[in-house]
C-alpha positions in Angstrom: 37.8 -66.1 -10.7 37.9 -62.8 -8.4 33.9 -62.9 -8.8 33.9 -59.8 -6.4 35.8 -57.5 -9.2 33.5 -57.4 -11.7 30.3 -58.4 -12.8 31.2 -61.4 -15.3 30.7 -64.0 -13.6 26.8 -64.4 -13.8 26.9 -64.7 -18.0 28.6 -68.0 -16.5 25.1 -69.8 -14.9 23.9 -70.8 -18.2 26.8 -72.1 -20.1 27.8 -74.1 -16.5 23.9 -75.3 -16.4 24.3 -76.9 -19.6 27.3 -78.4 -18.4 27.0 -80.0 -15.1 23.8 -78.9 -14.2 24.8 -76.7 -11.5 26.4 -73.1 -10.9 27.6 -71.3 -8.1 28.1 -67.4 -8.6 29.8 -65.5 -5.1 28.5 -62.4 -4.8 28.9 -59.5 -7.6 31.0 -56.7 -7.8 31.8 -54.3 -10.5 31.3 -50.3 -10.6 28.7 -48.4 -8.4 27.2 -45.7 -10.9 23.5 -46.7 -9.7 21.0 -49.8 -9.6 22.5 -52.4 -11.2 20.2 -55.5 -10.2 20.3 -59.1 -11.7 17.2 -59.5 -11.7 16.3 -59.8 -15.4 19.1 -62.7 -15.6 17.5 -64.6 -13.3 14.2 -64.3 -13.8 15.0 -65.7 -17.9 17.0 -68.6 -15.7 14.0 -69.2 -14.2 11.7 -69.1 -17.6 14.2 -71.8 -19.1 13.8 -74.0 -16.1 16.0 -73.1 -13.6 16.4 -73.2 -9.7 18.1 -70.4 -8.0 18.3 -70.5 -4.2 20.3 -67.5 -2.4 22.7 -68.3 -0.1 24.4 -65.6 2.4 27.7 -66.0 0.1 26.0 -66.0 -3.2 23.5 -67.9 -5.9 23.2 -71.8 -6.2 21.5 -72.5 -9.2 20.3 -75.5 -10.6 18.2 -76.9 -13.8 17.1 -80.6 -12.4 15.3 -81.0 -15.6 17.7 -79.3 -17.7 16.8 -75.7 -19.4 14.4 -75.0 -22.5 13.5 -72.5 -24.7 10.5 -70.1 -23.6 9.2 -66.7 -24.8 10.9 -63.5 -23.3 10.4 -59.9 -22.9 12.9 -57.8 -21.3 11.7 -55.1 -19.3 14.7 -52.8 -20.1 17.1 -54.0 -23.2 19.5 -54.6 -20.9 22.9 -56.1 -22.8 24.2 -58.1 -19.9 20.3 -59.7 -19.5 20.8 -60.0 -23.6 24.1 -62.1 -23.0 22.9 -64.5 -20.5 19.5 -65.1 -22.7 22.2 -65.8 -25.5 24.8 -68.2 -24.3 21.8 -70.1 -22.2 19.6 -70.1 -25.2 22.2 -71.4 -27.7 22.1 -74.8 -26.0 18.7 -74.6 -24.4 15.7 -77.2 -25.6 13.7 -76.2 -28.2 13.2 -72.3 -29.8 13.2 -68.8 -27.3 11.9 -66.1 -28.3 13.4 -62.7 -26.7 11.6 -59.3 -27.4 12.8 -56.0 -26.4 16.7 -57.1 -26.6 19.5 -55.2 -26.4 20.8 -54.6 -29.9 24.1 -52.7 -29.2 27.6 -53.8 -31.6 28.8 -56.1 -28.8 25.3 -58.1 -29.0 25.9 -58.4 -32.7 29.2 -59.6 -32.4 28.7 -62.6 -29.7 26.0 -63.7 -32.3 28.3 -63.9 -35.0 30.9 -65.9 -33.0 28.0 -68.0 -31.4 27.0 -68.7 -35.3 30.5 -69.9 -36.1 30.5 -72.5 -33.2 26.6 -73.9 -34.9 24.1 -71.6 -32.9 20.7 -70.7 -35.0 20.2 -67.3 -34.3 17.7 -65.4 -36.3 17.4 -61.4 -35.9 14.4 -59.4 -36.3 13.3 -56.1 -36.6 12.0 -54.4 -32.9 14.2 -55.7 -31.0 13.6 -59.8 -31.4 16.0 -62.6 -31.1 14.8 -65.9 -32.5 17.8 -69.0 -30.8 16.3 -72.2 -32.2 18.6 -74.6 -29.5 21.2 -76.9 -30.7 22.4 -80.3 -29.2 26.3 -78.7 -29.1 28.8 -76.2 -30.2 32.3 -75.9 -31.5 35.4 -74.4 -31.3 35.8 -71.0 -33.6 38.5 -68.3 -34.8 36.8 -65.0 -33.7 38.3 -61.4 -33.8 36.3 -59.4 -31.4 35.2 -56.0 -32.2 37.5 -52.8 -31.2 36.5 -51.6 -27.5 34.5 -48.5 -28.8 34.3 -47.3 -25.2 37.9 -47.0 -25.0 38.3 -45.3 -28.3 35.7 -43.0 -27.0 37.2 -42.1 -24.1 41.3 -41.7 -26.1 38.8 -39.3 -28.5 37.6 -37.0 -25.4 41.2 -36.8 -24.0 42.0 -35.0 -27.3 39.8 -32.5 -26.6 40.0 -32.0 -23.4 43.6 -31.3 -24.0 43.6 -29.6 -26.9 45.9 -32.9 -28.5 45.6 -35.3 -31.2 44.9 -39.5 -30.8 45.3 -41.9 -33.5 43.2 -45.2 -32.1 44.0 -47.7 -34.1 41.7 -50.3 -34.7 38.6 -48.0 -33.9 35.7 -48.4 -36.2 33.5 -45.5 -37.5 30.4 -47.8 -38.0 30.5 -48.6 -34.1 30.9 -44.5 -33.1 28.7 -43.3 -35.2 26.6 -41.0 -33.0 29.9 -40.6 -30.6 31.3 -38.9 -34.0 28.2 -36.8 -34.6 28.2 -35.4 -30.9 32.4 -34.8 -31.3 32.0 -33.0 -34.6 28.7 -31.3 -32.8 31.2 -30.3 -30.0 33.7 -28.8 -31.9 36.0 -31.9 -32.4 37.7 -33.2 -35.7 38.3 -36.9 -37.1 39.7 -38.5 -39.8 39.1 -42.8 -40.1 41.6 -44.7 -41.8 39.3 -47.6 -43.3 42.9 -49.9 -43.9 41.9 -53.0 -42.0 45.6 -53.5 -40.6 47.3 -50.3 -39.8 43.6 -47.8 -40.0 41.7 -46.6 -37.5 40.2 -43.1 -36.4 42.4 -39.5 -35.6 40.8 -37.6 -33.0 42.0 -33.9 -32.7 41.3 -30.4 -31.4 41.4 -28.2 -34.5 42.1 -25.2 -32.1 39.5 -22.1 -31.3 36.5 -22.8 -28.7 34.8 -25.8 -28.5 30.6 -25.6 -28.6 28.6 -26.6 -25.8 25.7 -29.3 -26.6 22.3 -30.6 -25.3 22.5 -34.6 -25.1 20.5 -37.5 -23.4 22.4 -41.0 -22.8 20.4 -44.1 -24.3 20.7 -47.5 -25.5 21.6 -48.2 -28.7 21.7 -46.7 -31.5 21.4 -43.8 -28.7 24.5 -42.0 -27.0 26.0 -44.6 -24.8 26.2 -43.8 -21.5 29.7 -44.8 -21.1 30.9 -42.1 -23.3 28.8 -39.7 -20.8 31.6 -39.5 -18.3 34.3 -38.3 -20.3 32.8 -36.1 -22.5 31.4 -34.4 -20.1 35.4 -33.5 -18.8 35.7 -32.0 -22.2 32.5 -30.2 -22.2 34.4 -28.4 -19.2 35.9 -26.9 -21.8 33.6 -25.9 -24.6 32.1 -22.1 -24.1 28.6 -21.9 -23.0 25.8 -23.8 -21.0 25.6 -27.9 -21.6 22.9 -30.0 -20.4 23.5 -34.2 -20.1 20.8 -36.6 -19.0 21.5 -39.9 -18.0 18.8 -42.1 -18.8 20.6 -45.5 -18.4 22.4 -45.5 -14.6 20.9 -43.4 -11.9 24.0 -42.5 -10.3 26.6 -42.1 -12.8 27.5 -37.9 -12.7 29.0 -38.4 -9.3 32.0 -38.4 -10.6 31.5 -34.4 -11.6 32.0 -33.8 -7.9 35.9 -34.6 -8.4 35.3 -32.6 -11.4 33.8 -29.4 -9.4 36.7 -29.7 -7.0 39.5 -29.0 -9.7 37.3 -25.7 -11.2 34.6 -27.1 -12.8 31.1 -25.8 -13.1 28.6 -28.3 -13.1 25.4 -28.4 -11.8 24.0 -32.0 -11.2 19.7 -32.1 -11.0 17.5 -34.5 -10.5 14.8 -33.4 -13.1 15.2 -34.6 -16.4 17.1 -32.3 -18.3 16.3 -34.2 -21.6 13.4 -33.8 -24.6 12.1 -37.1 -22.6 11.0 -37.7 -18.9 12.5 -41.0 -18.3 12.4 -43.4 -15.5 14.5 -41.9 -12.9 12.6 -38.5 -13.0 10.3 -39.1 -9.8 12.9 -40.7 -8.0 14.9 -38.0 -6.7 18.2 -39.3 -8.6 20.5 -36.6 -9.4 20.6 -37.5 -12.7 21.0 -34.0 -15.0 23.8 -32.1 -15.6 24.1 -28.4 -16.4 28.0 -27.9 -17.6 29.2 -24.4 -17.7 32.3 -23.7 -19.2 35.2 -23.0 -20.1 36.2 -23.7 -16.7 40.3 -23.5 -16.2 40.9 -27.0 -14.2 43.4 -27.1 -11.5 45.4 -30.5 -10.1 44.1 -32.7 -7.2 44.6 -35.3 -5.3 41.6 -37.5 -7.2 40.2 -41.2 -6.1 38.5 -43.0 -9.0 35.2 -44.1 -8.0 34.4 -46.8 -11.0 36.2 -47.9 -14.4 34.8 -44.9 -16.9 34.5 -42.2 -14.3 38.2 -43.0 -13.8 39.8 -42.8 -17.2 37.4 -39.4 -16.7 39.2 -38.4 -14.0 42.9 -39.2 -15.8 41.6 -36.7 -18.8 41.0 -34.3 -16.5 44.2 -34.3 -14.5 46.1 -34.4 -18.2 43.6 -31.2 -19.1 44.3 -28.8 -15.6 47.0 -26.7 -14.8 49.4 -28.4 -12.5 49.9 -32.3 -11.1 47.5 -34.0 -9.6 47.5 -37.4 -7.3 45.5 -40.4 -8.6 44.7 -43.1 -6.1 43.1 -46.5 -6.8 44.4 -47.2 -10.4 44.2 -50.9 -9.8 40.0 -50.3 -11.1 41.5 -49.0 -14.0 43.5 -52.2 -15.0 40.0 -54.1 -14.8 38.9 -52.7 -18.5 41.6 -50.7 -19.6 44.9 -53.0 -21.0 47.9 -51.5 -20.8 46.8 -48.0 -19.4 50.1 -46.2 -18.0 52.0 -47.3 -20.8 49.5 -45.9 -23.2 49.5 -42.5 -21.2 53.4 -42.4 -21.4 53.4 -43.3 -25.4 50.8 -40.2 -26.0 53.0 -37.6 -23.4 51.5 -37.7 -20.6 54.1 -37.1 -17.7 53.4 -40.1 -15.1 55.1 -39.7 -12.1 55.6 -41.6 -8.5 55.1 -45.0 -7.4 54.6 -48.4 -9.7 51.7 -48.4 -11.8 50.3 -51.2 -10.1 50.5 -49.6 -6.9 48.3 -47.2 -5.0 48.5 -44.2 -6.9 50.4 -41.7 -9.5 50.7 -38.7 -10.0 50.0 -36.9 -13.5 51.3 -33.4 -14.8 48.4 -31.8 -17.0 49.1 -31.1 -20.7 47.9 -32.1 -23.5 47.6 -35.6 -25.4 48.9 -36.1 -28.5 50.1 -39.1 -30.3 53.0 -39.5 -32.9 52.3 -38.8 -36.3 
């Protein structure tokens, strides 16, 4: 496993604990949008029993007396902290008890497919997980959920673009307060509830789009991953917007790109949002004042992280002009199939292999087949 690409690897430890009673995670990668420590993980390893010892290459971690259930409380409901307490709990001896726990759709899913292999997993109200441990698990059919990230990000191209997406597979119950902020902006939808073929039209309906006053959260808040390209299509929506992060400290650097193309965004580090939240004394630039419309222009553009990328693709398919992409290789780490789905909605990709370096895009807008 390329343990330096991505963050995966450390929902690993518990699974391989139960296992051989031993794990070795190299050292993490994954996007740099702000602090993104492990801390949580490891300190619910250590609650269940185990050993971690840092090494200059990594974490050994052991559980000489194998792990067992304990009682939890997450200081932030973080999802990957969520995960590990999951798959480590499943298996773990005796009952843990996780308060403050992330509650987002993908949670709820890996409890349903962790119930079909024989986990006990009991769900209460505030925020509490209940895993009563089990002696083993078994094999399962599972059909994950739709990426609503992705789905999020197809929706804002629209709009940027002034085009029209069909996602198929895209689920109104997991974009529910995505879809209130669209409609909010100025954006239309129709969902297609046909559990084969359905799925969710995105579209500009034409005339100016409406700026908006949001605040990222977890959920059932405004996720921050569909911060980064919404905010491209705020670029176009008439008036004065205001975004706060809440969740990653760093993750509107990416509007520097944006600035260089036309944009007008003014990044703060007061929070800009109805509640102070952790990062306001800390001198983050974490608050964003979009004016638009701005008219984009191409650029040569380096994506800096996985969302703030596909952010910077809907804003080279939304300027006037080309503009030169470099480091799409981050973008194959959570997007399948990217330039091929850019070419099948008519987007003009140009240059070198996919797989290489970079690309160059011609702006225009998105629009699928109908």
């Amino acid at each position: 496993m390329h343990a330096g690409a991505s963050r995966i690897p450390i929902l690993f430890c518990g699974p391989l604990l139960h296992r051989l009673g031993r794990a070795f995670i190299p050292d993490l990668g994954g996007c740099r949008i702000g602090g993104r420590p492990i801390d949580f993980h490891l300190d619910a390893l250590r609650e269940m029993g185990a050993v971690v010892d840092k090494t200059p290459d990594g974490l050994a971690i052991t559980a000489p007396d194998g792990l067992h259930g304990t009682t939890l409380r997450l200081p932030y409901p973080s999802v990957g902290a969520t995960e590990q307490v999951l798959l480590t709990a499943v298996l773990a001896d005796g009952i843990t008890e996780l308060h403050n726990a992330a509650v987002e759709p993908e949670i709820t899913d890996l409890i349903a497919l962790l119930q079909k292999m024989g986990a006990l997993i009991t769900v209460h109200t505030d925020r509490l997980l209940r895993i009563e441990g089990v002696p083993a698990l078994r094999g399962y059919s599972h059909r994950p959920l739709p990426d609503r990230l992705e789905a999020a990000s197809w929706a804002c191209a629209a709009l940027a673009t002034r085009g029209d997406v069909l996602v198929r597979g895209a689920r109104q119950a997991d974009l529910m307060t995505f879809l209130n902020v669209y409609r909010a902006v100025g954006g239309e939808f129709e969902v297609d509830d046909d559990p084969l073929d359905g799925g969710i039209r995105f579209w500009h309906p034409g005339g100016d789009l409406g700026a908006v006053a949001l605040e990222t959260d977890v959920h059932p808040g405004f996720m921050t991953d569909w911060q980064q390209p919404l905010v491209v299509a705020l670029t176009q929506a008439r008036g004065l917007s205001i975004v706060h992060e809440t969740v990653y400290e760093n993750r509107l650097g990416f509007t520097d790109a944006l600035v260089t193309m036309g944009a007008t965004i003014q990044v703060y580090s007061a929070c800009l949002g109805a509640t102070p939240c952790r990062f306001g004394h800390g001198g983050y630039r974490h608050s964003a004042v979009v004016s638009g419309p701005s008219k984009l222009q191409g650029n040569d553009l380096v994506i800096p992280d996985l969302r703030g990328g596909f952010s910077h693709f809907i804003a080279a398919l939304a300027a006037e002009g080309s503009s030169r992409v470099f480091g799409v290789h981050l973008i194959d780490r959570g997007y399948e199939d990217f330039g091929a789905k850019l070419a099948a909605l008519g987007a003009t990709v140009d240059g070198p292999a996919y797989e290489r370096a970079g690309l160059r895009l011609a702006g225009g807008p998105v629009e699928a087949a109908r």
